[in-house]
SERO-4910 file (N, C-alpha, C, O; in steps of 0.05 Angstrom, whole numbers):
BEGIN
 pado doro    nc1    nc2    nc3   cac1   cac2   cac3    cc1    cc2    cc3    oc1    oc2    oc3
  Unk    A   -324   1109  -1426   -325   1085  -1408   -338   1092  -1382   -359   1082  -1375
  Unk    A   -325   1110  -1367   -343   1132  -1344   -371   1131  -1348   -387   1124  -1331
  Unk    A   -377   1140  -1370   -395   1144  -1371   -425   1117  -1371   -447   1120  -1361
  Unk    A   -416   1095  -1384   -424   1083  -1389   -435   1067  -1360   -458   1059  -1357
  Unk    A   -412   1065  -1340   -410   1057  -1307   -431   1080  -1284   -442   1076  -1262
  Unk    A   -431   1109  -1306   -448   1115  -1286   -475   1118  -1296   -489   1135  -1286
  Unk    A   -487   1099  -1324   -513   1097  -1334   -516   1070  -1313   -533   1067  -1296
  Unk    A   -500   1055  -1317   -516   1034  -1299   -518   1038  -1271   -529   1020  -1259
  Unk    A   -507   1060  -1255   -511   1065  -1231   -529   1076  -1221   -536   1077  -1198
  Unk    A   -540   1088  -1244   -573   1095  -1237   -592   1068  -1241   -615   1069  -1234
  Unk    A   -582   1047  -1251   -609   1026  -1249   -606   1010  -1228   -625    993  -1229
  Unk    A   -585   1006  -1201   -591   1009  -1183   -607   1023  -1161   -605   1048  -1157
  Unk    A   -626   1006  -1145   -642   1017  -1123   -625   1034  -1105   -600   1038  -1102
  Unk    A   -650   1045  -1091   -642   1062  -1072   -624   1054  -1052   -602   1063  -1051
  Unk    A   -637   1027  -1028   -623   1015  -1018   -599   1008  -1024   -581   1018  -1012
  Unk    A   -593    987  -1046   -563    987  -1062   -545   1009  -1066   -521   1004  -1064
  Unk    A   -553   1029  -1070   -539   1044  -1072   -527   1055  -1041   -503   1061  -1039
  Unk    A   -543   1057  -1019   -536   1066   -992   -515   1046   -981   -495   1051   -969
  Unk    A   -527   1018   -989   -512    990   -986   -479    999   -988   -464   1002   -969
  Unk    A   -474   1003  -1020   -453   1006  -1037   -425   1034  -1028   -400   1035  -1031
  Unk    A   -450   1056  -1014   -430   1073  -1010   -422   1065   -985   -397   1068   -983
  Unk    A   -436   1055   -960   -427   1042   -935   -402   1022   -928   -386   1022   -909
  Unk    A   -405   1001   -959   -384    999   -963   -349   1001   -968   -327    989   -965
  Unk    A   -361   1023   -978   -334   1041   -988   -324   1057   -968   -301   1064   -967
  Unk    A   -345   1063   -947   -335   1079   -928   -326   1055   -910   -305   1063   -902
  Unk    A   -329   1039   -902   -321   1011   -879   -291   1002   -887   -273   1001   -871
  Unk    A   -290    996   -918   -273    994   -934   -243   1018   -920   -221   1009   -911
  Unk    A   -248   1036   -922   -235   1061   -914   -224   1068   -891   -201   1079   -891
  Unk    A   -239   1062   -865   -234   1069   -850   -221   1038   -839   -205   1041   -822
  Unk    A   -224   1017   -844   -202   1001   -836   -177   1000   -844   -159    989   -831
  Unk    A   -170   1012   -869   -148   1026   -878   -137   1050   -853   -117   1045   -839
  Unk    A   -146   1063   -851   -138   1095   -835   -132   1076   -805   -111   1078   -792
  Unk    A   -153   1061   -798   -143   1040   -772   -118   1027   -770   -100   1033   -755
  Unk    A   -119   1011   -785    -94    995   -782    -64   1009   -789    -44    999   -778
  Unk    A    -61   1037   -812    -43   1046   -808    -41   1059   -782    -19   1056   -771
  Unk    A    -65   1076   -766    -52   1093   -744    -45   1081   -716    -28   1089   -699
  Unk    A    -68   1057   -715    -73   1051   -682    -43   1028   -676    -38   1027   -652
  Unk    A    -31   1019   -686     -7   1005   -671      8   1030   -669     20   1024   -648
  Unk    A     16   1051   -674     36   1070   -672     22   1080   -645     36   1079   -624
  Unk    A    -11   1092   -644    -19   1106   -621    -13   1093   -602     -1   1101   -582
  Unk    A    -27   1059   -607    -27   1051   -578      4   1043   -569      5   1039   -545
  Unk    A     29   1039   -581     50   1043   -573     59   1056   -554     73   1050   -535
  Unk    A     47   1086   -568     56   1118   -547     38   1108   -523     48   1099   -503
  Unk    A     14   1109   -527     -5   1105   -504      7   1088   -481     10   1099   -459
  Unk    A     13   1069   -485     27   1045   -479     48   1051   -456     48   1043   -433
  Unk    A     68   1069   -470     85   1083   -463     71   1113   -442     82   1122   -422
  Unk    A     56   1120   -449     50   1141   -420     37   1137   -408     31   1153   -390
  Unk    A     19   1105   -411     -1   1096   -382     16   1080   -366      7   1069   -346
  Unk    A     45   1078   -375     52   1053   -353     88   1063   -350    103   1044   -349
  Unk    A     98   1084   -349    128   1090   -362    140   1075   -344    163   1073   -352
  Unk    A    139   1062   -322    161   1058   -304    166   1022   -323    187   1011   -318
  Unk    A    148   1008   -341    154    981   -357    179    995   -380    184    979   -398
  Unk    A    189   1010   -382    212   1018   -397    229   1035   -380    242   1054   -389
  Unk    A    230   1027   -358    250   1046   -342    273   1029   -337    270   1004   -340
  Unk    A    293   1036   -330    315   1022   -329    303   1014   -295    294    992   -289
  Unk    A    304   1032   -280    291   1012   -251    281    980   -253    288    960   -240
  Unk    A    260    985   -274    237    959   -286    258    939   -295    259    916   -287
  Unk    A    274    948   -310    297    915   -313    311    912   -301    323    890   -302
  Unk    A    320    934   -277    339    925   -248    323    915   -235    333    904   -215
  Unk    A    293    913   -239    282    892   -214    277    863   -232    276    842   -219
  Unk    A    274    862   -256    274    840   -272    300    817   -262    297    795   -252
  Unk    A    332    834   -269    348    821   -270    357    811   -233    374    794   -228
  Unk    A    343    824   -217    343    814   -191    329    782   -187    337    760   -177
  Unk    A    303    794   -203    283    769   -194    289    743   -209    275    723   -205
  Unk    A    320    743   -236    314    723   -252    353    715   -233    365    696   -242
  Unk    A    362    728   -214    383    730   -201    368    706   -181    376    683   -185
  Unk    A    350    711   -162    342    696   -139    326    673   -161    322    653   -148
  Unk    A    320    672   -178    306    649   -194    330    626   -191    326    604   -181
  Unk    A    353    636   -200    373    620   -211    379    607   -187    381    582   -189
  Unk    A    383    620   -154    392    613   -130    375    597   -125    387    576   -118
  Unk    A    347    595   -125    333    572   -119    341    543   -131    346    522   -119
  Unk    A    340    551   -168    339    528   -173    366    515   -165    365    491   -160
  Unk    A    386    525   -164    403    511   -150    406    499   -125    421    481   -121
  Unk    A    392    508   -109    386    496    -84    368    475    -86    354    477    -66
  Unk    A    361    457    -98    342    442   -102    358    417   -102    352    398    -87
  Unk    A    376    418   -117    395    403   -120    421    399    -86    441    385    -86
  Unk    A    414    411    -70    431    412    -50    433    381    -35    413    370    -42
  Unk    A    445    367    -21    435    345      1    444    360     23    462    377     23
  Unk    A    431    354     40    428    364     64    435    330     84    423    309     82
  Unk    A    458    335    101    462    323    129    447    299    132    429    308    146
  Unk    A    443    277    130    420    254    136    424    231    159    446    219    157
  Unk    A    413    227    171    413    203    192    413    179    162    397    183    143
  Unk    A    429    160    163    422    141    137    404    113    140    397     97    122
  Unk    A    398    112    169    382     93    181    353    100    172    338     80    169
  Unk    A    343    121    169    319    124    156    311    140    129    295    158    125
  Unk    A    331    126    109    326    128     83    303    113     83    298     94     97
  Unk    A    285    128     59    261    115     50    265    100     24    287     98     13
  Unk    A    234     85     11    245     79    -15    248    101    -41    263     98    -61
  Unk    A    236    119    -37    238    148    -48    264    156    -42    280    162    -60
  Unk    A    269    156    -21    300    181    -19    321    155    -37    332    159    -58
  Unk    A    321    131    -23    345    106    -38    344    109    -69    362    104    -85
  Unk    A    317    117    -77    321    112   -108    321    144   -117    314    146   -141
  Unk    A    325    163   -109    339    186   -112    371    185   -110    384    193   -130
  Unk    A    382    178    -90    407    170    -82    421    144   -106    445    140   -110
  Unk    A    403    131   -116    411    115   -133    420     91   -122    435     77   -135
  Unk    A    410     80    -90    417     53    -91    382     31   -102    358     35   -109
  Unk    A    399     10    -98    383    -14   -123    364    -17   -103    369     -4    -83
  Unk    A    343    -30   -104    320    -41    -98    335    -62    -78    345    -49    -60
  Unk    A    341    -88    -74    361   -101    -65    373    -92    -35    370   -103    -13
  Unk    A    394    -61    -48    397    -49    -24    382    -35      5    383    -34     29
  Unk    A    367    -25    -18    343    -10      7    330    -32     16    329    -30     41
  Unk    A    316    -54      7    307    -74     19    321    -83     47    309    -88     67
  Unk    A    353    -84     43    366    -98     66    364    -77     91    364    -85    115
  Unk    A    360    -43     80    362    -31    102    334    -37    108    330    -44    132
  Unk    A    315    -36     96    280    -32    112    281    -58    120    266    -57    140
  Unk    A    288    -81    119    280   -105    130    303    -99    162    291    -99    183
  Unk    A    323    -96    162    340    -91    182    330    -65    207    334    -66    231
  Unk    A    313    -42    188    298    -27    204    279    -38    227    275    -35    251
  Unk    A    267    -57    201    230    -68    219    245    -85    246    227    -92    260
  Unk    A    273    -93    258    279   -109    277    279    -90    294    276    -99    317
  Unk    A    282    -51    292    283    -29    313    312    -40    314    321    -44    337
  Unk    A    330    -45    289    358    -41    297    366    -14    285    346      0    280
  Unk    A    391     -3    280    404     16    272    436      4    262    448    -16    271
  Unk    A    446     25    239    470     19    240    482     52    247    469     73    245
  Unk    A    516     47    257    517     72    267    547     76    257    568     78    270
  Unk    A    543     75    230    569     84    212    578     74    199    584     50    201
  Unk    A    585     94    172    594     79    142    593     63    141    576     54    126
  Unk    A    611     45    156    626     21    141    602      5    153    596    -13    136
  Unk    A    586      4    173    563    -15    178    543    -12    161    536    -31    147
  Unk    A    533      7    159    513     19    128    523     -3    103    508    -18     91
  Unk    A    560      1     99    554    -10     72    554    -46     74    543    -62     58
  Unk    A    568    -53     99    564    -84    108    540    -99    102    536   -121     93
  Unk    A    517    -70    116    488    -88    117    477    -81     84    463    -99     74
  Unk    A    482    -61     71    466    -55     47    480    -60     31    471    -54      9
  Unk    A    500    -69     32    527    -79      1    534    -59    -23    544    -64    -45
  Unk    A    526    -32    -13    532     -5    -33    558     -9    -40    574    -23    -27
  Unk    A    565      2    -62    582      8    -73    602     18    -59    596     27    -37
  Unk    A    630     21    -68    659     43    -43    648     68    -58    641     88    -46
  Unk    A    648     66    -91    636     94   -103    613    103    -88    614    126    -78
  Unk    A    587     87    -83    567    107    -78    571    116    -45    557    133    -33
  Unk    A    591    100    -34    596    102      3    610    129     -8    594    147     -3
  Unk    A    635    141    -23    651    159     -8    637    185    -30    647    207    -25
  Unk    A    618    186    -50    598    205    -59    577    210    -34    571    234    -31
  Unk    A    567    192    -17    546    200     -3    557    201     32    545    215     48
  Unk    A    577    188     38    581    187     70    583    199     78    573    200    101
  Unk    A    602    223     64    604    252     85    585    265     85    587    287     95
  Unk    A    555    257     74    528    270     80    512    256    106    490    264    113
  Unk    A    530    232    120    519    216    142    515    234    167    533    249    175
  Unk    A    492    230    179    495    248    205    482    222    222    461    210    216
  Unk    A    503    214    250    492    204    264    488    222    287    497    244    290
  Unk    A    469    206    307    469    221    335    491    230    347    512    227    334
  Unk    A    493    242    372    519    256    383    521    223    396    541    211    389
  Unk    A    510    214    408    523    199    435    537    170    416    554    156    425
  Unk    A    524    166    386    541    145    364    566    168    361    589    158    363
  Unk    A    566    187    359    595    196    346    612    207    374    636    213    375
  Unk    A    599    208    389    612    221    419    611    190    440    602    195    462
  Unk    A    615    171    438    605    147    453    624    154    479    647    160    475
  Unk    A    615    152    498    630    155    531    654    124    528    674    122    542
  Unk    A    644    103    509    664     80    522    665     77    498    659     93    481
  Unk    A    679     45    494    693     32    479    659     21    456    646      4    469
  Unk    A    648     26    437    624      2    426    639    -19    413    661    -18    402
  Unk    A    623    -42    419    631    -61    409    624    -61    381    602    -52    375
  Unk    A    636    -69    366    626    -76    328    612   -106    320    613   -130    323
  Unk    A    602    -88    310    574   -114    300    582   -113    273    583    -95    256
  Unk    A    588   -150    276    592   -160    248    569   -172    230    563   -196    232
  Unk    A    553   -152    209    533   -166    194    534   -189    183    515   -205    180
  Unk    A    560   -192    177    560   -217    163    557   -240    180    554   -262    168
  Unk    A    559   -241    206    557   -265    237    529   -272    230    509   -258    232
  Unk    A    531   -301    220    489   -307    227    488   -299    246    508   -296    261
  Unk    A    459   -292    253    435   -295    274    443   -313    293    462   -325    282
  Unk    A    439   -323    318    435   -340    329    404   -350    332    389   -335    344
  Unk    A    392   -376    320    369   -381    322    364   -389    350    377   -404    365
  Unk    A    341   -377    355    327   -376    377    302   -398    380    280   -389    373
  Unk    A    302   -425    389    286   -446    390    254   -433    395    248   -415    410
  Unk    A    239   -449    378    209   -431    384    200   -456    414    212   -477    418
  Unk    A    186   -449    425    175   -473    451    146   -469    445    138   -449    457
  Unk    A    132   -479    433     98   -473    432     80   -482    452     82   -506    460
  Unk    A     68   -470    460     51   -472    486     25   -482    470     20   -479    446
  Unk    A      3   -497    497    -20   -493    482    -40   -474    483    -45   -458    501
  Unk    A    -51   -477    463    -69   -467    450    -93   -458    469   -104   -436    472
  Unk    A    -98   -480    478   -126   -486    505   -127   -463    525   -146   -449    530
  Unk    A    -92   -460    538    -89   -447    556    -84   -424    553    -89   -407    570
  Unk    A    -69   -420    525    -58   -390    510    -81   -362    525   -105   -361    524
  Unk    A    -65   -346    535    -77   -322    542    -77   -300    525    -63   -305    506
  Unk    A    -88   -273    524    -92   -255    503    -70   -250    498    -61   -252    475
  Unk    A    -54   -241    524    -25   -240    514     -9   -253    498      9   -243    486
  Unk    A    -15   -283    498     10   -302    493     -2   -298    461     15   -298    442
  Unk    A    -32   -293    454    -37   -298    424    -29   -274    418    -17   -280    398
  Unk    A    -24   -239    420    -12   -225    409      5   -220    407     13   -197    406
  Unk    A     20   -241    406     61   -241    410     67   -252    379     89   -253    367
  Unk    A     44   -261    369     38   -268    347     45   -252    323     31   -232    326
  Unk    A     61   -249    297     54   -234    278     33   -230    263     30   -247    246
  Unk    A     11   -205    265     -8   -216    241    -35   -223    270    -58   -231    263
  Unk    A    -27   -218    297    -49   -219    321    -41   -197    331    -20   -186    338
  Unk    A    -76   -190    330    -73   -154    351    -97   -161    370   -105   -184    368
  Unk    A   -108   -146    389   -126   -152    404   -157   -168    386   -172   -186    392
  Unk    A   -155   -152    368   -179   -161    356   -185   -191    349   -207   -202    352
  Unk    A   -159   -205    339   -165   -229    331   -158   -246    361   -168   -267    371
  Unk    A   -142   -230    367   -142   -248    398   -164   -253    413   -169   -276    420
  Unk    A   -178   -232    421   -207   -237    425   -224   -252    415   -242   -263    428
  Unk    A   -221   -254    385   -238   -270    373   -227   -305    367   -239   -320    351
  Unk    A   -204   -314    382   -194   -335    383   -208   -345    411   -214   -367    419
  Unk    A   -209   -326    420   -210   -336    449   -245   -350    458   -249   -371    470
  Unk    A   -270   -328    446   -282   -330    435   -294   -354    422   -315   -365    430
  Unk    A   -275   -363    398   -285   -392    388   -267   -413    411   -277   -435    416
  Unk    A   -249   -408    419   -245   -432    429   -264   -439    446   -274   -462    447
  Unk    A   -272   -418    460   -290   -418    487   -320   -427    480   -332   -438    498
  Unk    A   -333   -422    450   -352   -439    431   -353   -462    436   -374   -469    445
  Unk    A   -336   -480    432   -326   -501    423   -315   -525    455   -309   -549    455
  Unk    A   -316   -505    478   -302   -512    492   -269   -526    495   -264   -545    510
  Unk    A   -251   -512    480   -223   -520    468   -222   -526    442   -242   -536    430
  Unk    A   -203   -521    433   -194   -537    410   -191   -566    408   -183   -577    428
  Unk    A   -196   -584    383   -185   -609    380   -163   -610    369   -143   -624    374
  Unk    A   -167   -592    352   -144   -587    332   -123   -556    327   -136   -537    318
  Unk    A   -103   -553    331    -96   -531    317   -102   -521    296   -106   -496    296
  Unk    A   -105   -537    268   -132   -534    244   -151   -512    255   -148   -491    243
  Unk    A   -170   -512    274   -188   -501    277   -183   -471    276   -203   -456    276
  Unk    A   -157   -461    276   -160   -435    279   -159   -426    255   -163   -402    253
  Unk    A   -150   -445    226   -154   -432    199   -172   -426    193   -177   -412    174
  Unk    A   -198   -441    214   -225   -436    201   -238   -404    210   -258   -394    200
  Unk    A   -225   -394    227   -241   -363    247   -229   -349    221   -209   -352    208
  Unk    A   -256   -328    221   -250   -316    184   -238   -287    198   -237   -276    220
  Unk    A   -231   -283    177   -207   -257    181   -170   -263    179   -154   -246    172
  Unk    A   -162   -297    187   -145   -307    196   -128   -316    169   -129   -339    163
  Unk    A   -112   -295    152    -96   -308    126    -90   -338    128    -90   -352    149
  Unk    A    -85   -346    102    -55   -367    111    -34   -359    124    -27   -373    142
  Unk    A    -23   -341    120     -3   -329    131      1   -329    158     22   -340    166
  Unk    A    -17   -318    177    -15   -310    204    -23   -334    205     -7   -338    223
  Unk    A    -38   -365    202    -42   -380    207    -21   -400    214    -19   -413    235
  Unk    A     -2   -402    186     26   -410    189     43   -405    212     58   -422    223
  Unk    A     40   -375    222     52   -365    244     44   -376    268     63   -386    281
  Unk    A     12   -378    283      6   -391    298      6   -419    301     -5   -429    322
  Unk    A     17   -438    279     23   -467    280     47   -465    285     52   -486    297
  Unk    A     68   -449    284     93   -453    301     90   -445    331    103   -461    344
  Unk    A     79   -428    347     75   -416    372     52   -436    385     50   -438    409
  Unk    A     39   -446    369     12   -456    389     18   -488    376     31   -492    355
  Unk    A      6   -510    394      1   -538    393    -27   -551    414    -35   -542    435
  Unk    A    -34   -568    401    -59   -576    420    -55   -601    444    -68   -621    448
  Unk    A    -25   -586    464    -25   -611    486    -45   -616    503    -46   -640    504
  Unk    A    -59   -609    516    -92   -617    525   -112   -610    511   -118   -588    504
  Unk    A   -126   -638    507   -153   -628    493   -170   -630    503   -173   -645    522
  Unk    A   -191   -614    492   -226   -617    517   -232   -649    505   -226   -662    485
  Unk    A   -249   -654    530   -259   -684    534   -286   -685    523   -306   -676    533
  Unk    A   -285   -700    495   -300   -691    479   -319   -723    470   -310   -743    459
  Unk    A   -355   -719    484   -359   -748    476   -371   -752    452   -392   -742    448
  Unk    A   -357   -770    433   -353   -782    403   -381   -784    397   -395   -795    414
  Unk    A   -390   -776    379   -420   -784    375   -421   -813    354   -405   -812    336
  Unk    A   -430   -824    354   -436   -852    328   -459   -840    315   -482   -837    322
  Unk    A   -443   -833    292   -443   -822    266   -471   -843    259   -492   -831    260
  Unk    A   -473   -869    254   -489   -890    248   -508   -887    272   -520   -908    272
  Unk    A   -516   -875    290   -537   -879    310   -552   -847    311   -576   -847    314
  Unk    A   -541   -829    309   -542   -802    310   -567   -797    302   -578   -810    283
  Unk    A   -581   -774    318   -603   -759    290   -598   -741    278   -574   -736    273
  Unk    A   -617   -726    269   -602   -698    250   -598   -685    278   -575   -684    285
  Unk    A   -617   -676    295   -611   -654    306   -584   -658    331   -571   -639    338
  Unk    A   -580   -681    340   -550   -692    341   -535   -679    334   -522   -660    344
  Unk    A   -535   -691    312   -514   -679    293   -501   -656    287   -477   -651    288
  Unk    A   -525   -640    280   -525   -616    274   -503   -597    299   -489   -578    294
  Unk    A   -507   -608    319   -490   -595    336   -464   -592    341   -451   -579    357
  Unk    A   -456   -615    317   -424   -622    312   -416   -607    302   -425   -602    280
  Unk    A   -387   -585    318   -369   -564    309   -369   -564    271   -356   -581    259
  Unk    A   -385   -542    256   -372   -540    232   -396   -555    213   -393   -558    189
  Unk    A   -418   -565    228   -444   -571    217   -470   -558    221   -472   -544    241
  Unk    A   -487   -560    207   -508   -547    216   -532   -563    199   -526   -584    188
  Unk    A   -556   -554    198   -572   -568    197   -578   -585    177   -581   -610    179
  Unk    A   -582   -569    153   -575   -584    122   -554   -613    121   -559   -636    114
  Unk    A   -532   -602    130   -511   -623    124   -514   -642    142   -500   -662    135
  Unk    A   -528   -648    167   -538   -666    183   -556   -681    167   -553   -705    164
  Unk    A   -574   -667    157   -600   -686    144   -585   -697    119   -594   -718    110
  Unk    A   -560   -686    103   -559   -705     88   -537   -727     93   -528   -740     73
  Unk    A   -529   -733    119   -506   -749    135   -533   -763    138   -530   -787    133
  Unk    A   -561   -755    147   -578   -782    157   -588   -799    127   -598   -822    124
  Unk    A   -584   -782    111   -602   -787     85   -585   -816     65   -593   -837     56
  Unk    A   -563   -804     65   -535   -816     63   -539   -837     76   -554   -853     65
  Unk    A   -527   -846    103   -540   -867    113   -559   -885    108   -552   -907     99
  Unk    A   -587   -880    113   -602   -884    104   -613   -898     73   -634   -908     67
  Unk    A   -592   -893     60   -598   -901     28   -566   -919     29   -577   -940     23
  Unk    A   -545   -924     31   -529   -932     30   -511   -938     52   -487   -937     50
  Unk    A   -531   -946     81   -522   -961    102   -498   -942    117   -491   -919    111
  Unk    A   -485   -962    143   -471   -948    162   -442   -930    145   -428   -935    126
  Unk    A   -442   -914    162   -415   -905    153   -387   -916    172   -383   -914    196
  Unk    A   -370   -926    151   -350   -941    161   -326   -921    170   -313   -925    190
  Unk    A   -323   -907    160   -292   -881    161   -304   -850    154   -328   -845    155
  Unk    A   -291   -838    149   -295   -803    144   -290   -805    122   -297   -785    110
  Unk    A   -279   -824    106   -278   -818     76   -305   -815     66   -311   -795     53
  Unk    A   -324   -835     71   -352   -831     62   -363   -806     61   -379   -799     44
  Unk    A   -356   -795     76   -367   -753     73   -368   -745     46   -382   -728     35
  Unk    A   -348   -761     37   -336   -742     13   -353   -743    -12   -352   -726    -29
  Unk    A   -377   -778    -15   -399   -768    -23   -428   -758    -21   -447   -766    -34
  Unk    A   -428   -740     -5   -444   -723      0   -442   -691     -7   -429   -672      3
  Unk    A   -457   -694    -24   -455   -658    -39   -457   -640    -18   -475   -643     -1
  Unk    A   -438   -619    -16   -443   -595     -3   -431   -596     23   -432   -576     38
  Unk    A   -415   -623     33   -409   -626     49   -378   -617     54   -360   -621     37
  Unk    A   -373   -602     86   -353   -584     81   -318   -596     83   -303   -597    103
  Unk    A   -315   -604     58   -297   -625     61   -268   -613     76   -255   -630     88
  Unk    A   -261   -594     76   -227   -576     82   -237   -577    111   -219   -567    125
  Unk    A   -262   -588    128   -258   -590    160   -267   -617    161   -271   -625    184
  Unk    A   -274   -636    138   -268   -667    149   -252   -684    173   -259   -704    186
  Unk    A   -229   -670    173   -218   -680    197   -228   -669    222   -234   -685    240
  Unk    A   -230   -647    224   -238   -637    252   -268   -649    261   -279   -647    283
  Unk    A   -278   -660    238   -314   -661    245   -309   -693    253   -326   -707    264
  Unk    A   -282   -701    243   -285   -741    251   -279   -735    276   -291   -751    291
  Unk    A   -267   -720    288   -253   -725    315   -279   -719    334   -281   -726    358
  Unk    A   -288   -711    325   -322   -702    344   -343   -731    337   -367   -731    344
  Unk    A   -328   -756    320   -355   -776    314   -341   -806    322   -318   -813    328
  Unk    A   -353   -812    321   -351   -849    321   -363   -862    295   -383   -854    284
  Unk    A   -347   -882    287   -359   -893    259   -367   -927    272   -372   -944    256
  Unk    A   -369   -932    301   -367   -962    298   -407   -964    307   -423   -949    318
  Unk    A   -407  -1005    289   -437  -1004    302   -438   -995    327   -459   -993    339
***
């Protein structure tokens, strides 16, 4: 049988054959590898680095997994708190409701304070459980817990006393009086002052929804503080006699919408009231009123 395996090993080429024994040697020596080199590099292992198997090396291990543990426990600590400036972050760590923290941040934005427990839980309606888990973490100032006299106690639950608004006008309103305003900082104050001074006064309190930048919101605000008791002396133009360029000069018009107030006219006679505006395309109907008070409708 031998024999027969090595007649055909001569009818292999030269190459093949060099091929074949390379093989066997590659074959071989990954054998002799893999039994010796995990044992060497073990030892190796062991005399390039001896102090990673030294008992020292796990006395500094079991130190460093010693101060691991101390941290993570400290994480968990509360620390002392003024409770007047809980955030919405720290309240919903602490676990009060949305509700609660609300009553304290709305009670904050007045620059009030409460100055102990039992006022904390009056104004924010916490729980007795979550007051006597968290109160002895309360820190107020010295001169709330050291007070020289008698404080008086403030009952949350006492309404407010409402305070009558008195609105001044508008005409006369100074920078100051418009940034007393919620929602007015110098900027828009300036720029109230500005259009009124355009316009030579206001006719209307209206007029100030129209200065852009000005929400609904802060608008709402300045219709309680402001009213239009003097108005500029303003002469009525007749709407029916007018020309465009007239016109055009009327607060909240401009040129286009003049020519089609004459055009209007013009094709379908005098205008009797301000309702008639309303068919005219493009015409800016949400200041209709303020633009009649600047016209006359009679022949």
């Amino acid at each position: 049988m031998f024999s027969n395996y090595r007649k055909r090993f001569y009818y292999y080429s030269k190459s093949q054959k060099r091929g074949l024994f390379f093989l066997i040697l590659l074959v071989i020596s990954a054998q002799v590898f893999v039994y010796y080199y995990p044992r060497q590099s073990k030892e190796s292992v062991q005399e390039k680095y001896p102090t990673l198997f030294s008992e020292e090396y796990y006395a500094r291990v079991r130190i460093l997994d010693s101060i691991n543990a101390i941290s993570q426990s400290k994480r968990d600590t509360i620390y002392p708190f003024n409770p007047n400036f809980i955030t919405d972050y720290r309240g919903f760590i602490l676990g009060m409701s949305t509700e609660e923290i609300n009553r304290l941040l709305a009670f904050r934005k007045e620059n009030k304070y409460v100055n102990s427990a039992r006022e904390f839980q009056q104004l924010t309606k916490v729980s007795d459980e979550w007051l006597s888990k968290y109160s002895s973490y309360f820190k107020f100032p010295d001169w709330v817990t050291n007070p020289k006299g008698k404080r008086e106690y403030v009952d949350f639950n006492k309404p407010k006393e409402i305070v009558p608004i008195i609105p001044i006008c508008i005409n006369s309103a100074t920078l100051e009086d418009l940034q007393k305003v919620r929602g007015i900082g110098p900027y828009y104050a300036e720029k109230i002052i500005k259009e009124r001074d355009k316009y030579a006064g206001f006719v209307s309190v209206q007029q100030l929804k129209f200065i852009y930048g000005i929400s609904d919101e802060t608008f709402a605000e300045l219709s309680k503080y402001f009213i239009v008791e003097k108005a500029p002396t303003v002469i009525r133009l007749n709407v029916n006699e007018a020309t465009v360029n007239q016109l055009k000069e009327i607060p909240y018009m401009n040129y286009y919408i003049a020519r089609e107030v004459v055009k209007h006219r013009s094709m379908n006679g005098d205008f009797v009231n301000k309702d008639e505006f309303l068919q005219i395309e493009k015409f800016p109907i949400d200041k209709i009123d303020i633009i009649s008070l600047y016209l006359r409708f009679t022949n």
